[in-house]
N, C-alpha and C positions, 0 to 999 in steps of 0.2 A: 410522236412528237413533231415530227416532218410537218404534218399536213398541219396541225395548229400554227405551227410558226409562218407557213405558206399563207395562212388562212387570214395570220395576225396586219400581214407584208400586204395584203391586199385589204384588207378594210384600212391601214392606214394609209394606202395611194390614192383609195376613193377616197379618203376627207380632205386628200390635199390637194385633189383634182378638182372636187367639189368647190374649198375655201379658197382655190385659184379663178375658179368661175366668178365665185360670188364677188371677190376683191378685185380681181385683176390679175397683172401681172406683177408680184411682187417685188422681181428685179425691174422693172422698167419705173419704179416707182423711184428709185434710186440711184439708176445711174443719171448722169452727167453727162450734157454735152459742154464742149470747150469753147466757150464767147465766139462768134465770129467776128472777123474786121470790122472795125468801123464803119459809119457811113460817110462819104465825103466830105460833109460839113462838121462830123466831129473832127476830123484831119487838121492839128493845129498848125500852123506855117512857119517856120522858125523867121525870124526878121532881122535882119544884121543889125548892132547895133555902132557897126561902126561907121 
């Protein structure tokens, strides 16, 4: 029973090695990066209004 279940553990890391090839990188598809700062020119200038 060993070796099928070793045997099972390794035909499923090839298809995920495989559908990682084929796809990519699954996590990278989904993370997020955080906005960076603005550019200069969106920097709105606060204007006294007094």
């Amino acid at each position: 029973m060993l070796i099928f279940c070793t045997m099972l553990i390794g035909v499923e890391g090839a298809r995920l090695l495989r559908e990682k090839r084929v796809t990519g990188d699954p996590a990278g598809e989904s993370a997020e990066e955080a906005p960076g700062p603005p550019a200069e020119s969106e920097c709105l200038e606060r204007k006294s209004t007094f």
